[in-house]
N, C-alpha and C positions, 0 to 999 in steps of 0.2 A: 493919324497914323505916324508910327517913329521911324528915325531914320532907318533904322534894324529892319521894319515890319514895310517897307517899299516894295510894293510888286514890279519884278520886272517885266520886260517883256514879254519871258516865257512864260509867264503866269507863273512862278515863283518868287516868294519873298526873300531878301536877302539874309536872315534869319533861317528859311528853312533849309535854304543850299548850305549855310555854315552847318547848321545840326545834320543834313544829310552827310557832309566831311566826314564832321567828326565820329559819326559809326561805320563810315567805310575805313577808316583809318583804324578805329578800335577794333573789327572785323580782322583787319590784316595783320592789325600786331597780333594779334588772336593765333590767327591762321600761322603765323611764321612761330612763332612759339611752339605751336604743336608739330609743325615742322622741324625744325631746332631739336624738338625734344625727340621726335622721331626719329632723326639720324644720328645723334651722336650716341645711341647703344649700340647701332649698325657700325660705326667706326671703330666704336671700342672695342668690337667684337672680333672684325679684321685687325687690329693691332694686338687684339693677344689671343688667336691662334695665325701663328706664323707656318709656313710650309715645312712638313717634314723633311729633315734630310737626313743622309746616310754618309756612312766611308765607305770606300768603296777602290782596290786595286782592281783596276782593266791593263791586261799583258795584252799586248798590242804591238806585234812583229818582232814580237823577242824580246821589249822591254817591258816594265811596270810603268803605270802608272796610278799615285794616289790622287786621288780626288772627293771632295766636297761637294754630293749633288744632291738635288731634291728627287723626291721618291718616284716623280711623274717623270723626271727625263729621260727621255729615249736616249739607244746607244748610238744613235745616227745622230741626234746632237750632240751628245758629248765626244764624238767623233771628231764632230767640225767646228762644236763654237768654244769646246772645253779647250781641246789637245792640236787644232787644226788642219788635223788628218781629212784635208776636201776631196780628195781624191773620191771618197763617198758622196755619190750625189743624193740630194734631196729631190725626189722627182713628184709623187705622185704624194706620199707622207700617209697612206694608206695601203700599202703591201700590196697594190695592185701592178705597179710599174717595175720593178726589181733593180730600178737603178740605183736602190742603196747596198746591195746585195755586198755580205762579209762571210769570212766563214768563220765559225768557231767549233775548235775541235774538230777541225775538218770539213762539217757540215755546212753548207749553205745557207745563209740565215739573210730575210732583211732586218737590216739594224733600224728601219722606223717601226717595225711590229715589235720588237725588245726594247723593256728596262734595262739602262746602265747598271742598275743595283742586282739585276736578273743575272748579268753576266762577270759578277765578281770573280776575281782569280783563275776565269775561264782564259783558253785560248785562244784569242784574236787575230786574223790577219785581215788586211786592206790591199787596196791595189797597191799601196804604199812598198809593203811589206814583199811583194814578187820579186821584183828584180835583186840581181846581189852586185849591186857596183854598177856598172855599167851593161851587166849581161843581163839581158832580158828575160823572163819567162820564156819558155817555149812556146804559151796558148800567145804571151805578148809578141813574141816573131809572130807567129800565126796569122794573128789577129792583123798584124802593119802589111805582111806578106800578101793575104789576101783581100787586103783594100775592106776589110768588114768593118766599116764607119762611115761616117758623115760628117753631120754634129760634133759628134761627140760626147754628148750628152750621157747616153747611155754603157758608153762604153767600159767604163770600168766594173761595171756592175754586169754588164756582159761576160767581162773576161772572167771576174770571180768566177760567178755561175759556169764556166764553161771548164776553167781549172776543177770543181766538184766534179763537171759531169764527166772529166777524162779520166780523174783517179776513184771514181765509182763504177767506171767501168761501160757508162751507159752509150756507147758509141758505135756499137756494132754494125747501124745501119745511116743513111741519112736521116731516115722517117725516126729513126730514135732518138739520132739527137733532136731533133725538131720536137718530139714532146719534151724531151727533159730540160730543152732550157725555152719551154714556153711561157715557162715563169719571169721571162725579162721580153720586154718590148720597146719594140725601135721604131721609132714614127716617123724614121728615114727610109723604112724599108730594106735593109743589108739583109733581110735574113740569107738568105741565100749564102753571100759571103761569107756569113758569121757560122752557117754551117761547114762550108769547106775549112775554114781557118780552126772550127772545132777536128773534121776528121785530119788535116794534117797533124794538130799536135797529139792526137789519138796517135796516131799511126807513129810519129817521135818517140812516143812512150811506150810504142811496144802492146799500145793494146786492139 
């Protein structure tokens, strides 16, 4: 017997462990080749469809602004990571929470349920956008006056909301504003507050 053909202890010869190598090795180059070849169409493919984008002017508290966005960003991003207008919170990022709450064109909108490209050339405000100088909102006295916060978290997306529900007129009772701005929630529990600081600036405004 040759040196090659020596059985070792495990009952293999050292001839057969080298030929057993050499087809797991040929096996793997095998295998990563087919590998290899299978991912780079997958690459190639994300390198050339790139994300659609758009132009796009958002007027936002009286100004313009141009922007460069892709077609899936929400206006609550490009709110805060475009224009850094934070005062909009990200809360829930599913329209359940109303802490992104804007209005456009008057109406009360969460800016996580809207495309930035949705709301071209449209009318924008933010909390940003309330005060003029140093004079507050009336819902913003309101709001400080009857201590309706906590956190804070929610609050700006509160005030929106409640700026709609005082120039829509929906204020006539307690129990009414309580459905109309049921659409925002406070996980501090202020409701209550948030409804007197809603009827004081009802009542400011004459309605």
């Amino acid at each position: 017997m040759s040196e090659n053909e020596q059985v070792s202890a495990g009952g293999h010869s050292r001839r057969s462990v080298l030929k057993a190598g050499g087809v797991t090795t040929a096996v793997l180059v095998t295998m990563d080749g087919v590998a290899a070849a299978a991912v780079r169409p997958a690459a190639a493919d994300s390198a050339a469809t790139p994300a659609s984008t758009a132009e796009v002017t958002l007027r936002i508290n009286g100004r313009e602004h141009a922007l460069t966005v892709e077609a899936r960003v929400t206006l609550l991003d490009a709110l805060r990571e475009r224009l850094g207008l934070t005062g909009t919170k990200k809360g829930c990022d599913r329209g359940e929470c109303g802490a992104c709450t804007v209005l456009i064109e008057g109406e009360r909108v969460k800016s996580c349920m809207t495309l930035a490209v949705m709301e071209d050339g449209r009318e924008i405000t933010t909390v940003e956008g309330l005060a003029r100088g140093d004079d507050l909102h009336p819902v913003q006295a309101a709001f400080i006056r009857r201590d309706a916060f906590q956190c804070g978290f929610c609050t700006s997306g509160q005030i929106m909301s409640a700026v709609a529900c005082v120039d829509e007129g929906h204020t006539r009772s307690d129990e009414e504003i309580r459905e109309w701005m049921s659409g925002n929630l406070c996980r501090c529990g202020c409701y209550p507050n948030i409804v007197d600081a809603v009827r004081d600036a009802a009542k400011g405004a004459g309605r």
